[in-house]
C-alpha positions as CSV (number, residue, x, y, z in Angstrom):
1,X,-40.6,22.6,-11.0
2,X,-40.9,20.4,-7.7
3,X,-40.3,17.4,-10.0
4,X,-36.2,19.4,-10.8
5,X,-35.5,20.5,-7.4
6,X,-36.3,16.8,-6.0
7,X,-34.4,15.6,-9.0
8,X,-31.3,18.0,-8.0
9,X,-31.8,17.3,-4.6
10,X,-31.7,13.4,-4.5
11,X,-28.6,13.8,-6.9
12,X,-26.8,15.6,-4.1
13,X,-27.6,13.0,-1.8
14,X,-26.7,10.4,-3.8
15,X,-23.3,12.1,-4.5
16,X,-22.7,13.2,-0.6
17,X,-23.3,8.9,0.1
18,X,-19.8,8.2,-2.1
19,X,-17.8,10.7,-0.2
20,X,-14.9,8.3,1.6
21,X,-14.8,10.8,4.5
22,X,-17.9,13.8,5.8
23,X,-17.4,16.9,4.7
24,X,-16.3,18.4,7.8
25,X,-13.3,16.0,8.0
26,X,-10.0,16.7,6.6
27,X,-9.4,13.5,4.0
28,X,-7.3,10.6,5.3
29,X,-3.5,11.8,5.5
30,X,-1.4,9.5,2.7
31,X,2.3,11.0,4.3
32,X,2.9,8.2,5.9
33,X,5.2,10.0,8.5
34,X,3.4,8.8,11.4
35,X,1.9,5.7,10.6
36,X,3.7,2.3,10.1
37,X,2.5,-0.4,7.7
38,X,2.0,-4.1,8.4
39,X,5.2,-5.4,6.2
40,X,7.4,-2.6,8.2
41,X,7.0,-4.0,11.4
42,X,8.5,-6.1,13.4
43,X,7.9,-10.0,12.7
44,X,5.8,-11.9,15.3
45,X,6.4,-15.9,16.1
46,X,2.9,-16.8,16.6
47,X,4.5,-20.3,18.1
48,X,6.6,-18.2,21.1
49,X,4.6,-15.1,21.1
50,X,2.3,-14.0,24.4
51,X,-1.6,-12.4,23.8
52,X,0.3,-8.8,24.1
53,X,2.6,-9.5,21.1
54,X,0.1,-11.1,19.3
55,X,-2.0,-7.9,20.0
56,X,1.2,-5.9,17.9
57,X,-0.8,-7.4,14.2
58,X,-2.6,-5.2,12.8
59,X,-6.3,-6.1,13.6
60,X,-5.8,-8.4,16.3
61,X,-7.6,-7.3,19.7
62,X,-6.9,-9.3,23.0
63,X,-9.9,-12.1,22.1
64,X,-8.3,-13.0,18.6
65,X,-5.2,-13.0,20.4
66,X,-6.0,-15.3,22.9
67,X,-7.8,-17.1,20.7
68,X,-4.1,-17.4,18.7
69,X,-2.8,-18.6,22.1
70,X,-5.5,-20.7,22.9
71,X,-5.6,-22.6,19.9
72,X,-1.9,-23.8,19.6
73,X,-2.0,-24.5,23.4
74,X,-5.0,-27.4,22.1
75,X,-3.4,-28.5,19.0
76,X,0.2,-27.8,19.5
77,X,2.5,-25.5,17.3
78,X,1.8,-24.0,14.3
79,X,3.8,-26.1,11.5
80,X,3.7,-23.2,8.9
81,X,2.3,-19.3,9.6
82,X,-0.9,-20.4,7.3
83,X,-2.2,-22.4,9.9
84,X,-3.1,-19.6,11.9
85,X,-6.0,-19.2,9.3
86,X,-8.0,-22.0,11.3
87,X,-8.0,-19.8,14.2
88,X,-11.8,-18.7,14.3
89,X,-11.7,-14.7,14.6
90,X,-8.8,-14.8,11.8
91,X,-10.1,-13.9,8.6
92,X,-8.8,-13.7,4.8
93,X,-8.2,-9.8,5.5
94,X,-6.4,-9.7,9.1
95,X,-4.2,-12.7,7.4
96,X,-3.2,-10.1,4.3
97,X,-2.8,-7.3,6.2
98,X,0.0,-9.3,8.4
99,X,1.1,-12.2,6.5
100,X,4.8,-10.5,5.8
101,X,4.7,-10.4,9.7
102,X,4.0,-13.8,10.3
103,X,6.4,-16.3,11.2
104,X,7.4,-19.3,12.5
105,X,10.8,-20.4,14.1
C-alpha cells in the first residue's frame, strides 16, 4: 500500500515539474494586444545607434549595449548586421530574436 501512494505521489510530482507556468498563475496570455514582437518593431542601425537605442532589442540590457557601442568604437563600423555576432554578450538567441531589426545604413 505505501509502495502505491509513493508511486501516485512521485507521479504527481513528476507531472507538476512539466507545468510551463505554477498553478496559481494564470497561463502566459497569447492575445498579443499588448505586447509587440521583435520583427514589428522599429529597425535599429547598430552603426549610428546610442546604448539607449540599442537597449530598444529585445534582450539587450545597458552592458550588452555598451558592449555594441564599445566594440565598433575599437574596430570601426559594422560592414554587415552579422557582425554584431562577435560582440561577446551577443548570443545565437538575442541575434534571432532581433535579426529582422537589425540593420545597417
Amino acid at each position: 500500500m505505501n509502495r502505491v501512494r509513493f508511486s501516485i505521489v512521485a507521479l504527481l510530482v513528476a507531472l507538476g515539474s512539466l507545468a510551463p507556468w505554477s498553478a496559481g498563475a494564470a497561463p502566459p496570455s497569447h492575445t498579443g494586444a499588448s505586447t509587440t514582437s521583435a520583427s514589428d518593431a522599429a529597425p535599429v542601425n547598430i552603426n549610428t545607434a546610442d546604448v539607449k537605442e540599442l537597449m530598444k532589442l529585445e534582450g539587450v540590457g545597458r552592458r550588452v549595449a555598451e558592449k555594441i557601442v564599445e566594440y565598433r568604437d575599437t574596430h570601426g563600423p559594422f560592414r554587415k548586421p552579422e557582425e554584431l555576432r562577435k560582440v561577446e554578450g551577443v548570443g545565437n538567441g538575442l541575434w534571432e530574436r532581433n535579426r529582422t531589426r537589425i540593420v545597417i545604413k
